[in-house]
N, C-alpha and C positions, 0 to 999 in steps of 0.2 A: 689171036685177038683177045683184050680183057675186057673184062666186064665190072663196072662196078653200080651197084642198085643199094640207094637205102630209103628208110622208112615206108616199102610198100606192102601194101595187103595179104595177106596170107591167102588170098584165093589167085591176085597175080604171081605169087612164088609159084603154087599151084601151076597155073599155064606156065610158067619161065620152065619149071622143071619137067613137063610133056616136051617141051620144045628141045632140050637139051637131051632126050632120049634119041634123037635123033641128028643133032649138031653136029659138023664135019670142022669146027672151026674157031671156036672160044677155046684158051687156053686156060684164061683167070677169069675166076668170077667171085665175087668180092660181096656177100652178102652180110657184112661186120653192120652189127647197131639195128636192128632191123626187130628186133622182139620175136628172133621166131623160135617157136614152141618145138617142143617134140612132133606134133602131126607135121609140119612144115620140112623138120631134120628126117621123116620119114621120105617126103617126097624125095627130098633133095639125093638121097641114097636110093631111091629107084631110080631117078636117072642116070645115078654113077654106074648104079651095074649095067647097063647098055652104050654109058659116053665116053668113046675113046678119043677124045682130047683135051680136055681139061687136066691141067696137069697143076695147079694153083688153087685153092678151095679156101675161103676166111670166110667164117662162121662165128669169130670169133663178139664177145661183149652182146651174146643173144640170149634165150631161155633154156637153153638146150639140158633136158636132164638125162637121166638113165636112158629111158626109153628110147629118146633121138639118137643118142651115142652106141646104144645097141644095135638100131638100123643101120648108122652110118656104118658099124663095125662090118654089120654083115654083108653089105658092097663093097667093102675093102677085101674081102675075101675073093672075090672074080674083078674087080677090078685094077684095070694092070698098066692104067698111065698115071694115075695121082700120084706127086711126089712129096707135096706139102701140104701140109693141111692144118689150118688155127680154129684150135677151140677153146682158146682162154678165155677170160669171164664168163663161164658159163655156169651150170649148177651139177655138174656132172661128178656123181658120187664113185665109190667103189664098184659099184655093180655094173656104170657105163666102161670104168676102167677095164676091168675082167674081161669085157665085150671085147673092147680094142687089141687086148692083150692076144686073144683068142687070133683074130685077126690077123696080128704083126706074126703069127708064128705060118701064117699061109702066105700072106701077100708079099712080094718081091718087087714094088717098085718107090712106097713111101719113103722117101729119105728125111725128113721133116716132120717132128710134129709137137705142138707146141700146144701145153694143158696148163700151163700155167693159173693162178687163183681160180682154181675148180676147188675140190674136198675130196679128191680121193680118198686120202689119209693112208694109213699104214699098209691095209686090204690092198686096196688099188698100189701100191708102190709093187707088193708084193706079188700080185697079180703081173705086170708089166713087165717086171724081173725075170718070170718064165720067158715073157715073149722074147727078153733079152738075150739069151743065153740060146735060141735057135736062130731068131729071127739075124739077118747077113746085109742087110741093104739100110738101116736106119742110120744116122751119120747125126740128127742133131735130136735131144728130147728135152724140151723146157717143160721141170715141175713146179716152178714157183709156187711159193704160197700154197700151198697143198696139206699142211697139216701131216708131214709121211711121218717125221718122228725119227726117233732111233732106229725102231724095227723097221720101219720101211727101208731106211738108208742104208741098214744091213743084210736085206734080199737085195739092193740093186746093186750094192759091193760085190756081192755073189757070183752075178751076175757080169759083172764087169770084170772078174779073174778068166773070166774064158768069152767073151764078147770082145769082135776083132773088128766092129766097123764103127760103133758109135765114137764119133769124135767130140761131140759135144752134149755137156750136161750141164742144166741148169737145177741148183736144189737150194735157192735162196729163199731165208723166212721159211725154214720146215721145220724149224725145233730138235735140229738134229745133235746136237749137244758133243760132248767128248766120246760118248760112244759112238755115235755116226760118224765123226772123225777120224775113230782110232778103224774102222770097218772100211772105211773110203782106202786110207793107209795100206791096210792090206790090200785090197782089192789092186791101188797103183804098182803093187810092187813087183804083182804080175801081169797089169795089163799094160797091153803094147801098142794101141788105138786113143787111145781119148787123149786131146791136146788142150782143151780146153773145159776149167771144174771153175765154178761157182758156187762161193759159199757163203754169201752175205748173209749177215742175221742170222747165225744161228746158233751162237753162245757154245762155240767150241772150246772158249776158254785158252789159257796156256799149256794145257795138256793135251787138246786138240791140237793144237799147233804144232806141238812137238812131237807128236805123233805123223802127220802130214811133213814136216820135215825131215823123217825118216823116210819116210816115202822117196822125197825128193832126194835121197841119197843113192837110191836107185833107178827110179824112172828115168826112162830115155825119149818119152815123145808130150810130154807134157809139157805146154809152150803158154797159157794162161793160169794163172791164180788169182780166187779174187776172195778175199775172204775181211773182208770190208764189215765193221761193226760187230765183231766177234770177243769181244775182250780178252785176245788173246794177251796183254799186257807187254811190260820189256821181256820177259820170261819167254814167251812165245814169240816175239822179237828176235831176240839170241839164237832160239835153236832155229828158223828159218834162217838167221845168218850163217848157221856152221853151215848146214844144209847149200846153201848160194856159192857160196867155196869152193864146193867140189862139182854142185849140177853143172850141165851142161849147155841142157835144153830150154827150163825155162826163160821167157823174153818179157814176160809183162806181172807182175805180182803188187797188188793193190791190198794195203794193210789200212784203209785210213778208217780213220774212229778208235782205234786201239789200245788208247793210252799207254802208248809203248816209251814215251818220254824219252831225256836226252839216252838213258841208257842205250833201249833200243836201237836212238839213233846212230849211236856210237859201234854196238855191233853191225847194224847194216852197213858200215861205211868200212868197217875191216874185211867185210863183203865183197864190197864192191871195188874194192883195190885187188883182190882176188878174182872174180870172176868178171866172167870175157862173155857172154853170151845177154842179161837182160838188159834190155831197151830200155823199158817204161815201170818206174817205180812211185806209186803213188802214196803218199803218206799224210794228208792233210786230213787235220784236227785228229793232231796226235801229242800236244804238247810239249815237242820237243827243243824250244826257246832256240837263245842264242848259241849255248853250249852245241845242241844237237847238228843245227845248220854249221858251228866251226866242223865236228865229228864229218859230215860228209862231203864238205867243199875240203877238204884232206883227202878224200877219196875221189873228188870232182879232178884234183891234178894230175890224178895217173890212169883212170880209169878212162877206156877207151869205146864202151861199146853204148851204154847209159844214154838214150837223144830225149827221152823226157822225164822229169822230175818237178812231182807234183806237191808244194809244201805249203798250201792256203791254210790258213787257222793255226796257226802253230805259236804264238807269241813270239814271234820272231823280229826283234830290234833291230839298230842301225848295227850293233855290232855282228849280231850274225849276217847282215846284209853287205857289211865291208867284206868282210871276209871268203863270202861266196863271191863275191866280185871279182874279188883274187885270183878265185882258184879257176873263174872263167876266163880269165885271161891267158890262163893255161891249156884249159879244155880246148879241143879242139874235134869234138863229136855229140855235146847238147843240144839238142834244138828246139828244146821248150822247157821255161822255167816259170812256174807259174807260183807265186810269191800274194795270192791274194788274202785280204781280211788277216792281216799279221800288224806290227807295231813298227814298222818301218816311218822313220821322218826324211828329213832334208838329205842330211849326212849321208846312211843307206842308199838313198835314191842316188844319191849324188856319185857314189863310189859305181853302180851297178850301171850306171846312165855312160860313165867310160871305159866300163869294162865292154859295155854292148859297141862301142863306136871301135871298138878293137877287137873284138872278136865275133867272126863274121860266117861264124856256123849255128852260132844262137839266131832263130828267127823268130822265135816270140818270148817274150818279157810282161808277166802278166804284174802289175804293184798295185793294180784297182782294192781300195778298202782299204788305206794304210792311214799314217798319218803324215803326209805330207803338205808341205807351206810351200810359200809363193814360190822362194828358190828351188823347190825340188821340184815342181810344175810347172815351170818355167824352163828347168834344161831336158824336163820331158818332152815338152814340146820342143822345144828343138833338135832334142835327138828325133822324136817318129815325123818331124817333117823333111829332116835330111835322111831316112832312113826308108829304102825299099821295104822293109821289114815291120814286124808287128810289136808294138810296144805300148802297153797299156796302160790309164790311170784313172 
């Protein structure tokens, strides 16, 4: 049974959590948005060390500093059904970190736990890093916004060459720069658990990138990349393309913000006439024009594994919009093409509006934000009202 309570009193939290010292029967209790302080994060953790059913705990967007995250650590230590547990937006430094860490190297049943814009910073990354490297039951750890830095990113690299159950890591907006990059790199090339790395925002630059696509020349279970606003440029463009070549595993790799321009585009598309394994390739507002969209509708005719391709913001004309047209009349495994806020008019529309009425493994056609006149809106609507499918403008 869950539970979810907001904006009440801190002396009802008070009685909720006497109550739960003894509960046979809430599983989730949802105490998100509520301002509760560290005395409150206290109660809440006496009642975890006696409440064996709650298996769901959000605490998350509260006051919760050291103190609270100390308590809660310390019921995580005899506590043996909690599996998830949120405490993002909270205020929780280094020294609530060190707490948890302490914790994750006892408790055997958190599989979840998400700190996301706390302040740990480099301490706490490093701190958590030990628990990594005993702790056997953790599978996802979101550090968003955290301030970890190089040094931190370099204890949980460490961490991560002999850590065999975390599957999931969040370390977007940490200022983890080309050193954190080049540290993750190692770290993937021995670890054999994590499917999924997040790296938004963190000015890895093209030598981070290049660095990380070494990686990917060995990694065998890594199945997301997301490294979204990194300036890696076409340069770090290129070396994920040799990289893409020969992996195997990765299925989803999100490059947009990049300024990887037609270059880029051009090596990812010798790419992907090469490799057999990613789905989902996101690249919007990457500058890669008309030139870029010919470069991967060249790649769209032979390429067989590819179901969505994300190319919004790109300056992309009617001529790269004929031409991807084309090459979906060949395709016969995309099923999402999302074309939005580009330079597309009549012409484009017009070419892309009979490729969709002919190939009928595309099921979304996004053209919203272009420049389109009466005749290109006009055979829009008549394709998405003869058409089962999703077609936008």
């Amino acid at each position: 049974m869950p539970m979810t309570l907001q904006k009440i009193e801190s002396d009802k939290i008070q009685a909720l959590c006497e109550e739960l010292k003894t509960n046979s029967t809430l599983t989730t209790l949802d105490l998100q948005n509520n301002s509760i302080r560290d005395n409150e994060a206290r109660a809440v953790a006496g009642a975890l060390k006696t409440n064996t059913t709650v298996t769901v705990l959000n605490l998350q967007s509260n006051l919760i500093g050291d103190n609270g995250a100390q308590a809660l650590a310390e019921a995580l230590k005899s506590n043996s059904t909690l599996a998830t547990l949120y405490l993002q937006n909270n205020s929780i430094r280094s020294n609530g970190a060190q707490a948890l860490s302490k914790a994750l190297k006892i408790n055997s049943t958190l599989a979840t736990l998400y700190l996301q814009n706390n302040s740990i910073r480099s301490n706490g990354a490093q701190a958590l890093s030990k628990a990594l490297k005993i702790n056997s039951n953790l599978a996802m750890l979101n550090l968003q916004s955290n301030l970890i830095g190089s040094d931190g990113t370099q204890a949980l690299s460490e961490a991560l060459k002999t850590n065999s159950t975390l599957t999931t890591l969040n370390l977007m907006n940490n200022k983890i720069g080309f050193e954190g990059a080049q540290a993750l790199s190692l770290a993937l090339k021995a670890n054999r658990a994590l499917s999924s790395l997040y790296l938004q925002i963190n000015s890895i630059g093209p030598n981070g990138a290049q660095a990380l696509s070494e990686a990917l020349n060995t990694n065998s279970t890594l199945t997301t990349l997301n490294l979204e606003n990194n300036k890696i440029g076409f340069e770090g463009a290129q070396a994920l393309s040799e990289a893409l070549k020969s992996n195997s595993t990765l299925t989803t790799l999100n490059l947009e913000n990049n300024k990887i321009g037609f270059e880029g585009a051009q090596a990812l598309s010798e790419a992907l006439k090469a490799n057999s394994t990613l789905a989902t390739l996101e690249l919007r507002l990457n500058l890669i024009g008309d030139n870029g969209a010919q470069a991967l509708s060249e790649a769209l005719k032979t390429n067989s594994t590819l179901t969505t391709l994300e190319l919004q913001n790109n300056t992309i004309g009617d001529n790269g919009a004929v031409v991807l047209a084309e090459a979906l009349k060949a395709n016969l495994t995309l099923c999402a093409l999302e074309l939005q806020s580009n330079k597309i008019g009549d012409r484009g529309t017009l070419a892309l509006c009979e490729a969709f009425n002919t190939n009928w493994t595309l099921i979304t056609l996004n053209l919203e934000d272009n420049l389109i006149g009466d005749n290109g809106a006009q055979m829009l609507n008549h394709v998405s009202m003869a058409a089962t499918r999703n077609i936008s403008h």
